[in-house]
C-alpha positions in Angstrom: -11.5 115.0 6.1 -12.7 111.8 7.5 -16.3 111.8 9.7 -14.5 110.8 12.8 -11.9 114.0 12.2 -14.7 116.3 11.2 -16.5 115.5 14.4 -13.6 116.0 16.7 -13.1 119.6 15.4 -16.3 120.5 15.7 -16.8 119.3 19.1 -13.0 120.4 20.2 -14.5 124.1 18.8 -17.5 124.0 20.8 -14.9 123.0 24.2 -12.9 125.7 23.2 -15.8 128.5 23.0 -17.3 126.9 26.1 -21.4 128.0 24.8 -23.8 126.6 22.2 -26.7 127.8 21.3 -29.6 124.9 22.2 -30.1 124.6 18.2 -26.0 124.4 17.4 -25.6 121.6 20.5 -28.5 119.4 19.0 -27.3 119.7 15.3 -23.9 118.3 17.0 -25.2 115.9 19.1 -27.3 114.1 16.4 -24.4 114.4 13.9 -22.5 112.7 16.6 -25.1 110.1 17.3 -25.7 109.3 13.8 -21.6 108.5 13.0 -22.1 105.9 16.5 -24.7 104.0 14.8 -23.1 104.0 11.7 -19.5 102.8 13.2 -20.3 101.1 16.6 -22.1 98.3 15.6 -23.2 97.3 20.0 -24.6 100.7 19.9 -26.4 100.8 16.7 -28.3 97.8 17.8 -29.0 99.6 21.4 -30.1 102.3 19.3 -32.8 100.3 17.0 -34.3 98.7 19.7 -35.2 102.1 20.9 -36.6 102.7 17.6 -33.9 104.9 16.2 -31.3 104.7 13.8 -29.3 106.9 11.0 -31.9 108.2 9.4 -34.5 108.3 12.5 -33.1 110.4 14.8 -34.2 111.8 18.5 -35.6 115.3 17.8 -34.3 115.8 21.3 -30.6 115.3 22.9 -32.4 113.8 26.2 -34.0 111.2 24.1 -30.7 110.3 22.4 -30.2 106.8 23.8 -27.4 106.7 26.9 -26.1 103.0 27.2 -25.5 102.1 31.0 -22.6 102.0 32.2 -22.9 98.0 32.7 -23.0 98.1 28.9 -19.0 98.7 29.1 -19.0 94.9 30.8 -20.5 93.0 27.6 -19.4 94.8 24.7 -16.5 96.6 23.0 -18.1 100.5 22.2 -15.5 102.1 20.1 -15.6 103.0 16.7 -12.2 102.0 15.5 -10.3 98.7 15.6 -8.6 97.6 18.4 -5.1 98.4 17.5 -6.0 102.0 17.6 -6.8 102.0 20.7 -4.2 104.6 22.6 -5.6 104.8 26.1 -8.4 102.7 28.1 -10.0 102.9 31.1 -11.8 100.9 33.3 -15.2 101.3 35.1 -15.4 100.4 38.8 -17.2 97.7 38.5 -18.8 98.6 41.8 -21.9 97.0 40.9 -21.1 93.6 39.5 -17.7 93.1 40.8 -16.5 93.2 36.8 -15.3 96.6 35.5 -16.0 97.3 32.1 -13.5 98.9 29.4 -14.0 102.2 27.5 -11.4 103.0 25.0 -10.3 106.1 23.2 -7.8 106.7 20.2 -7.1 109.6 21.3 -7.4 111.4 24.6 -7.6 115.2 22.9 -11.1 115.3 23.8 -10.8 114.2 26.9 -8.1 116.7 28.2 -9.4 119.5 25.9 -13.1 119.2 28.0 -12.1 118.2 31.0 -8.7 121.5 31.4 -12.0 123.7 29.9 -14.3 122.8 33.3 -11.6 122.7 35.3 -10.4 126.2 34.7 -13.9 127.6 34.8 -14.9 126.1 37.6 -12.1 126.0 40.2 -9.5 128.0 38.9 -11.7 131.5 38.0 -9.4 133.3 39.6 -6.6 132.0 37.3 -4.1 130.3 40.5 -1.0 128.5 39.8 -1.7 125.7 42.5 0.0 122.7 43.9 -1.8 119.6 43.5 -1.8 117.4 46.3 -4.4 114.2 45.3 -6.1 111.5 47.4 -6.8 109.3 44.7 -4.8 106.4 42.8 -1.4 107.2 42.0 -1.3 107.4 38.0 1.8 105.3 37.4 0.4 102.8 39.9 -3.3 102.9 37.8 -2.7 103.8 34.5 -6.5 102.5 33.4 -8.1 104.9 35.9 -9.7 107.7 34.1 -9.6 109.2 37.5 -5.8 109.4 38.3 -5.4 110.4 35.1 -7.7 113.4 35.0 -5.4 114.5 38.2 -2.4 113.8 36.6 -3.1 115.7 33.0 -5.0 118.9 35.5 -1.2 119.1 37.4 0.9 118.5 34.8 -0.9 121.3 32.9 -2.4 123.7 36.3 0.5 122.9 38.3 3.7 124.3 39.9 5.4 120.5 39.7 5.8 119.9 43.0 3.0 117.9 43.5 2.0 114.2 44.4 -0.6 111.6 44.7 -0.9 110.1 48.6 -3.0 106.8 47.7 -1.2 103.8 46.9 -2.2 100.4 47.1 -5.6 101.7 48.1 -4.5 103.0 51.3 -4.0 106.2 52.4 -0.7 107.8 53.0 -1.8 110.5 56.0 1.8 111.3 57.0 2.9 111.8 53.9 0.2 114.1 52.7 0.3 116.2 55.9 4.4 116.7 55.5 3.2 117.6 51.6 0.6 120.4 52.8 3.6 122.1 55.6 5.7 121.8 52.6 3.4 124.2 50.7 2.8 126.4 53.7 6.5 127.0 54.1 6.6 128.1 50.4 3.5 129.8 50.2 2.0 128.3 48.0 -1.9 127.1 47.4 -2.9 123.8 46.9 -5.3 122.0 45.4 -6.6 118.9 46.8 -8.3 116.2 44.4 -10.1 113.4 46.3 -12.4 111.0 46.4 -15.4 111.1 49.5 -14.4 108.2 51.3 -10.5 108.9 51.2 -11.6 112.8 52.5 -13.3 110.8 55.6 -10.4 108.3 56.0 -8.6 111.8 56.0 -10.4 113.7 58.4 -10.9 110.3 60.5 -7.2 109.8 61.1 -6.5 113.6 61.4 -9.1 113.3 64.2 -7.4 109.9 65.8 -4.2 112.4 66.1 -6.4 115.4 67.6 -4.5 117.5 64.4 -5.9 120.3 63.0 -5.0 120.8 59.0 -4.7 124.2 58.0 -4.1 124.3 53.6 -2.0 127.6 52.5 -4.5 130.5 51.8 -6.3 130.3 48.6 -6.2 126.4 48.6 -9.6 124.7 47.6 -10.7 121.2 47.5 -12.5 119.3 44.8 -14.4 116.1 45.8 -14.2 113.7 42.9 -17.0 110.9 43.3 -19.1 109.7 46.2 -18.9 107.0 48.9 -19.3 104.2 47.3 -20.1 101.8 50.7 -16.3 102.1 51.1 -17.3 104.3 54.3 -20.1 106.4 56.2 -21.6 108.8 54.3 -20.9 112.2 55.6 -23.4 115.0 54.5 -21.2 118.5 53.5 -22.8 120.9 55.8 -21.8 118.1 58.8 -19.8 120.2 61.2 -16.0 119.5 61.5 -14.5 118.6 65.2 
């Protein structure tokens, strides 16, 4: 079995148990580390200049060496050629106005960590939900690891009558409140996926209308990433009108 396939059981093992032991995470993590600087040659030279490499390792997972996000701008970081590549997304680019690109040959591990949270952390009680997201349509932004979280969490959560209600960066209010009667009429829960700022443009224009949205029993509401200066910050425990 090649590194790279050795690795990505061991790792899609530990998802699947959802618990390691602090000894069995750090044996993993440096094994992982070590197989970066080996085949990523950007991040092996990140790593030296930190003073580690293959055979010096951190004795520690908080002092294996985290490139910044920015680093996604200047440099390919993958550890196969580019005509592997299956998926990539793209950083925001919030800070420099340049988004960076992180690519994957696979997106197993992706799906297989990210279904593991989500089922664990919003769906405990083991709800067959209807997903209703304010973020970028998938087919629309197929780079945005984002959209495409929501689209793999409804495709695999959800009861298929879902939707995404940004497009072109702007949000559809009417057609997200006609989505959330929809599911009232069939009784049925929803999930709704979104970004802080789109949640304020949200409860902004539901205000504008003097509307009160009530979600189906049962529904929840998972906020995805913060403001960004896209709009005012508004603290959680702010009261709503």
């Amino acid at each position: 079995m090649l590194a790279a396939d050795a690795l990505d059981a061991r790792i899609l093992a530990a998802i699947g148990a959802y618990a390691l032991d602090d000894g069995a995470f750090l044996d993993l993590a440096r094994d992982l580390f070590a197989y970066q600087v080996e085949a990523n040659a950007p991040y092996a030279a990140f790593a030296r200049a930190q003073g580690f490499d293959a055979t010096r390792r951190p004795d520690r997972v908080e002092r294996i060496p985290a490139v910044p996000a920015a680093a996604f701008k200047e440099a390919r970081l993958a550890t196969f050629p580019p005509a592997r590549t299956a998926a990539w997304f793209e950083t925001s680019g919030t800070t420099g106005g340049r988004g960076g690109r992180h690519e994957l040959d696979t997106t197993r591990l992706y799906e297989a960590a990210l279904l593991a949270s989500f089922d664990r952390m919003l769906l405990g009680d083991g709800a067959r939900l209807r997903y209703l997201s304010l973020v970028s349509d998938p087919r629309e932004r197929p780079h945005s690891s984002l959209a495409f979280m929501t689209e793999v969490v409804a495709r695999r959560r959800g009861d298929g009558a879902g939707g995404w209600y940004v497009h072109a960066d702007e949000l559809d209010v009417d057609a997200f409140v006609a989505a959330v009667g929809r599911a009232r009429e069939d009784g049925v829960a929803v999930c709704v996926a979104t970004t802080a700022f789109a949640l304020v443009a949200l409860l902004d224009a539901l205000a504008e209308r003097g509307a009160i949205l009530a979600l189906p029993a049962g529904s929840r509401i998972m906020e995805t990433g913060g403001f960004k200066g896209r709009t005012r910050v508004v603290e959680r425990s702010t009261p709503l009108p």
